[in-house]
C-alpha positions as a printed Julia matrix, in Angstrom:
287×3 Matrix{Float64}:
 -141.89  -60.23  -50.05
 -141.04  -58.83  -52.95
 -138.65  -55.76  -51.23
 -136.99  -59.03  -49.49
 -136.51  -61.11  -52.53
 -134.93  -57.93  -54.29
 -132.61  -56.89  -51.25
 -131.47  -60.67  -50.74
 -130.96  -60.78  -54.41
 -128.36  -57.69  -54.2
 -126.93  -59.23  -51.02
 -126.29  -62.6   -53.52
 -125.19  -60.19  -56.31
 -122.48  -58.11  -54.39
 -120.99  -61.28  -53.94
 -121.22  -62.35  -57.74
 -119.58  -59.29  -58.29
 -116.64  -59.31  -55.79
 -115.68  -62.22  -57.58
 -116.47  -61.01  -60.95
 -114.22  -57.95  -60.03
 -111.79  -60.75  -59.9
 -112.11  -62.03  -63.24
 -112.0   -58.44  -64.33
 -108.77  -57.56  -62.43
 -106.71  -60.25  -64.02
 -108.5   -60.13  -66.98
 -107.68  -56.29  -67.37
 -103.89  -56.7   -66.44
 -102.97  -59.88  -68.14
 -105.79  -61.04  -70.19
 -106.2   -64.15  -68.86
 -109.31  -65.64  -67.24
 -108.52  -66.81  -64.18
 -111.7   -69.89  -63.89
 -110.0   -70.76  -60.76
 -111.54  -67.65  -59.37
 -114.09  -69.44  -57.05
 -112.07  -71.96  -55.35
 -109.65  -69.49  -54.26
 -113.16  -67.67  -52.63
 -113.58  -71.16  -51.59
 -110.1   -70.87  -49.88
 -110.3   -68.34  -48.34
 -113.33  -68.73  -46.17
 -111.95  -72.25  -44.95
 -108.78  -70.04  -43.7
 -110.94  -67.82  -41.64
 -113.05  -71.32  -40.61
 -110.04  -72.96  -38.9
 -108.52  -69.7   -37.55
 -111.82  -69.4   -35.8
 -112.05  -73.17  -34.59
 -108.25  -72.01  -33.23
 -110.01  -69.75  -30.84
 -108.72  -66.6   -33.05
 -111.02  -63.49  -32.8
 -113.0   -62.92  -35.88
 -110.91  -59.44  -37.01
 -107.8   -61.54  -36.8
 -108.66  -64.3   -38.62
 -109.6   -61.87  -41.29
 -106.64  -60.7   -41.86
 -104.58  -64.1   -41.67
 -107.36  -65.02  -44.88
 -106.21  -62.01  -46.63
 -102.74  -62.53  -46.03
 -102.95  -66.3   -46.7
 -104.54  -65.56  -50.09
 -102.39  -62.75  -51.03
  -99.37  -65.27  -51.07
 -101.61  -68.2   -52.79
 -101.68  -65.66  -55.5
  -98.18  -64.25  -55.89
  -97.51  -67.86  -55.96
 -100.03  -68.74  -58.91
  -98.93  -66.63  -60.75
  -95.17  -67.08  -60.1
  -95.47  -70.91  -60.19
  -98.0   -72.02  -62.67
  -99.16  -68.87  -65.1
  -95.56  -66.95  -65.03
  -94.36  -70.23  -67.55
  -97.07  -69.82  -69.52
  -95.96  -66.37  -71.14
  -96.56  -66.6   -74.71
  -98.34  -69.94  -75.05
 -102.31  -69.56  -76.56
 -104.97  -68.43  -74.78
 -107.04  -71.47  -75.2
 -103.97  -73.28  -73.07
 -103.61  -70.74  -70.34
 -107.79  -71.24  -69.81
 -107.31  -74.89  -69.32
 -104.17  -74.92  -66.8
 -106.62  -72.08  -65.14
 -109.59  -75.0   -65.14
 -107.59  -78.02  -63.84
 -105.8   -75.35  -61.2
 -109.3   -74.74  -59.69
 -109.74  -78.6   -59.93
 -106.47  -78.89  -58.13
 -107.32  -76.37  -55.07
 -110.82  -78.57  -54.65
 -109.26  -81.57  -54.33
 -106.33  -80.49  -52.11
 -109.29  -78.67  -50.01
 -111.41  -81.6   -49.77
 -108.93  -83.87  -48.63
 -107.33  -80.95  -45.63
 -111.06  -79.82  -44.4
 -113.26  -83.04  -45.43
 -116.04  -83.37  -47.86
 -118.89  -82.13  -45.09
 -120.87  -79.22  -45.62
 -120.44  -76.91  -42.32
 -122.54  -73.98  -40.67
 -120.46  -70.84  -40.26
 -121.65  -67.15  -39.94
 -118.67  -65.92  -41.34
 -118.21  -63.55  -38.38
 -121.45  -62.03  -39.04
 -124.65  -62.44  -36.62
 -128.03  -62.17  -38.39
 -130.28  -59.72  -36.67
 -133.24  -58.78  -38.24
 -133.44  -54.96  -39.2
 -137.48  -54.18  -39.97
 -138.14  -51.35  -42.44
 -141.92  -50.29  -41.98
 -143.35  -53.47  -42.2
 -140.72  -55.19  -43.95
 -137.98  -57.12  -41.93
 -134.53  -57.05  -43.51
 -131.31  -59.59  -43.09
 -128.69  -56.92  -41.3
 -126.64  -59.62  -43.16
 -127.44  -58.98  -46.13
 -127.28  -55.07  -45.25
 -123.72  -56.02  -44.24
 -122.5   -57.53  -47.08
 -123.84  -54.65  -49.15
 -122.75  -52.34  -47.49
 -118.76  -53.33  -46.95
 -118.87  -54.09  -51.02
 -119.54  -50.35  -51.45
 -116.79  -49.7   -49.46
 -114.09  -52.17  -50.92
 -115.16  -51.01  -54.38
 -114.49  -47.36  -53.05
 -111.31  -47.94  -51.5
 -110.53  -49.9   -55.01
 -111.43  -47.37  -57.01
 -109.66  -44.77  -55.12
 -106.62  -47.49  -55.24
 -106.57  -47.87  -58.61
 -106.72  -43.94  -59.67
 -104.98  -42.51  -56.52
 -101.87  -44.19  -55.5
  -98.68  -44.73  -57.33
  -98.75  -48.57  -57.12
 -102.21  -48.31  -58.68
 -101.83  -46.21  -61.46
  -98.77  -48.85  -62.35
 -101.34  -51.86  -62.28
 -103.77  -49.83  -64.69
 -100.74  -48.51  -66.95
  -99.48  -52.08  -67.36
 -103.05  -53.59  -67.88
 -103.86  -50.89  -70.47
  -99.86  -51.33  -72.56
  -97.65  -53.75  -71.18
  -94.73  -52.8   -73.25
  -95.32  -49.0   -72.47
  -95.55  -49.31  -69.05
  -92.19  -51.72  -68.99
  -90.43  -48.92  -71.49
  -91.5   -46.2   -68.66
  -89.8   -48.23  -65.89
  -92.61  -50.05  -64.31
  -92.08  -53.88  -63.53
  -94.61  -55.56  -65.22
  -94.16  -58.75  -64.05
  -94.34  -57.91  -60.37
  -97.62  -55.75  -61.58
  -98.89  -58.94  -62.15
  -97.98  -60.71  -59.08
  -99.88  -57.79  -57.37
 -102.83  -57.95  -59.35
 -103.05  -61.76  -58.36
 -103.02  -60.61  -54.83
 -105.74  -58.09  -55.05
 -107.98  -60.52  -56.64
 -107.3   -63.65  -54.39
 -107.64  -61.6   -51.62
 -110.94  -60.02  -52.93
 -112.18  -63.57  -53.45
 -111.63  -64.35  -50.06
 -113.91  -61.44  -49.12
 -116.38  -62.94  -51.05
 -116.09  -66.36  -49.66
 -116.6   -65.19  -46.27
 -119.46  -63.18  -46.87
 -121.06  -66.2   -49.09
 -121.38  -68.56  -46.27
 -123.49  -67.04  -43.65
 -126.2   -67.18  -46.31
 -125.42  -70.39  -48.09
 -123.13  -72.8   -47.23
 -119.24  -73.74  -46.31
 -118.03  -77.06  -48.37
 -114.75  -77.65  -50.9
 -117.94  -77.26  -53.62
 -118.79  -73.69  -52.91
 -116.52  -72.93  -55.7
 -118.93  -73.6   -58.4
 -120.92  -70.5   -57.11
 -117.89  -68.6   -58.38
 -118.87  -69.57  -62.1
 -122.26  -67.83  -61.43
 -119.58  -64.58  -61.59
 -118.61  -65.3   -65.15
 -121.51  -64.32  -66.49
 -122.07  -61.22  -64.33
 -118.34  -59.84  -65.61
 -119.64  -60.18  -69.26
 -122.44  -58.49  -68.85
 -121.2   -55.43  -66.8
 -118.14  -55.58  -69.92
 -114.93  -57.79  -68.87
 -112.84  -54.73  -68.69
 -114.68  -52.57  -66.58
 -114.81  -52.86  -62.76
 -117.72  -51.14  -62.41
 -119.33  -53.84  -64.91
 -118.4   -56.18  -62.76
 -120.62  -54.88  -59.54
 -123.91  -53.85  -61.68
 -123.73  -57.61  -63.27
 -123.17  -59.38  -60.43
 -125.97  -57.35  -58.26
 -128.3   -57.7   -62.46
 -127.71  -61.46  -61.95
 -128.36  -61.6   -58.37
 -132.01  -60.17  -58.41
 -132.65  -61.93  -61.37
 -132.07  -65.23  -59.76
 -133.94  -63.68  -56.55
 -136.97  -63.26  -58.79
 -136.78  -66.43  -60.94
 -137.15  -68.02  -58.0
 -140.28  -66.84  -56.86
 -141.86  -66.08  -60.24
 -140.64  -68.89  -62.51
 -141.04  -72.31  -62.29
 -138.32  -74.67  -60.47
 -135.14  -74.71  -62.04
 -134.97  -71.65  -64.02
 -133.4   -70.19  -60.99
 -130.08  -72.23  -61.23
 -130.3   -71.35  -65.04
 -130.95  -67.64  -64.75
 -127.31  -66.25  -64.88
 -126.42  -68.36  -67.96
 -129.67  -67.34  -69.95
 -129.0   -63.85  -69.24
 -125.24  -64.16  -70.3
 -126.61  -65.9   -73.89
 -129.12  -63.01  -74.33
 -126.2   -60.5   -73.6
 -123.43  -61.81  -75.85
 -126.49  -61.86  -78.78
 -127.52  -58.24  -78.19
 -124.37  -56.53  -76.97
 -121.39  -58.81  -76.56
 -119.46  -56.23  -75.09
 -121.41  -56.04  -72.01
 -122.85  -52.62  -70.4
 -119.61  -51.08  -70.11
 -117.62  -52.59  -72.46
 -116.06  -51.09  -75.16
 -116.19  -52.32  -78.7
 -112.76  -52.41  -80.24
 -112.42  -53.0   -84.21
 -109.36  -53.78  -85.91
 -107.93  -52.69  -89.22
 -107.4   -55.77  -91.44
């Protein structure tokens, strides 16, 4: 049981991190965080849902998700954060709240308040290890985050477009002196990560649930991007897949409760004993 609990926990933590890469991305490139993070995962699943009910094969319904989400976040941030541009912090978190508030309601009201079965594409066959029989779920999920972190990673430090997004995230105003458009850097980086929450979505429901609420699983992310360090993307996977097994085992090993509790009371032990997170970096200023 306890090779189970640990392997569904990283199953449950790839997805905490997929979206905590999205926090990251934006975060890195803009430093904004984008709370809004989970409903767009939210989103995105109900696109491949009703592409599915349409009679669309699976692999094209994934795609229309991706595409769909791409354009919900070139228009985000064209629409509602591009105005924003100078205005506090503190301001830009709020619009960021009441926009995921927004995409819940308009997403409750266009697929109903029900809470739906859906496999996401994926059929769960168990896979036994020895004695142990394993979710090939689970195995899936893990295994296509390794992969989209790859490809990412390779993204990010291989191709022209993605050494823009880190130059821009690292100096805005020396990546706009050396010719790089920052603002459609940004509009790209919005893309990435809405389409990267719908990943997440999609892979989230064969083992929860599909409802306009699934959103609030998102928030679980929040903490798993402070602890891995809210710059790093790396960070983001190891806390999402640290909070993940932790919840796995709270579960089983602490009483009810502390389970839906877990990820917070790890992310107040973190910000006491390194606030930076695993891979962060602490920066000090001169005053």
């Amino acid at each position: 049981m306890l090779l189970q609990q640990i392997v569904n926990g990283c199953a449950m933590g790839c997805i905490y991190g997929l979206v905590a890469l999205g926090f990251v991305l934006i975060y890195k490139a803009t430093e904004i965080i984008n709370f809004a993070q989970g409903d767009l995962m939210m989103v995105g699943a109900f696109v491949v849902f009703t592409c599915l009910n349409l009679n669309i094969p699976f692999i094209p319904a994934f795609l229309i998700s991706l595409l769909f989400m791409a354009f919900m976040g070139i228009v985000i941030d064209r629409l509602v954060l591009r105005p924003l541009v100078g205005e506090p912090a503190f301001a830009i978190v709020m619009v960021t709240i009441g926009l995921g508030i927004f995409i819940r309601s308009i997403s409750g009201m266009v697929w109903g308040y029900d809470t739906f079965q859906f496999s996401g594409g994926l059929a769960d066959v168990p896979v036994r290890i020895g004695s142990v029989a394993l979710s090939s779920v689970n195995l899936w999920i893990m295994g296509v985050t390794v992969l989209l972190v790859v490809g990412l990673y390779l993204f990010f430090g291989r191709t022209k477009m993605g050494i823009s997004m880190e130059a821009a995230s690292q100096n805005q105003l020396a990546a706009y002196l050396m010719g790089i458009g920052v603002k459609g850097v940004f509009s790209k980086i919005w893309a990435i990560s809405a389409m990267v929450a719908a990943v997440a979505g999609i892979f989230l429901t064969p083992i929860q649930f599909l409802n306009y609420n699934m959103g609030f699983v998102g928030l679980k992310a929040f903490p798993a991007a402070v602890l891995g360090g809210f710059g790093s993307v790396p960070g983001a996977m190891v806390g999402g897949i640290i909070i993940g097994i932790s919840e796995a085992l709270a579960g089983i090993y602490l009483p009810d409760g502390f389970k839906d509790v877990f990820a917070w009371i790890i992310l107040i032990v973190v910000l006491m004993i390194r606030p930076e997170g695993i891979f962060g970096i602490q920066e000090r200023k001169r005053v």
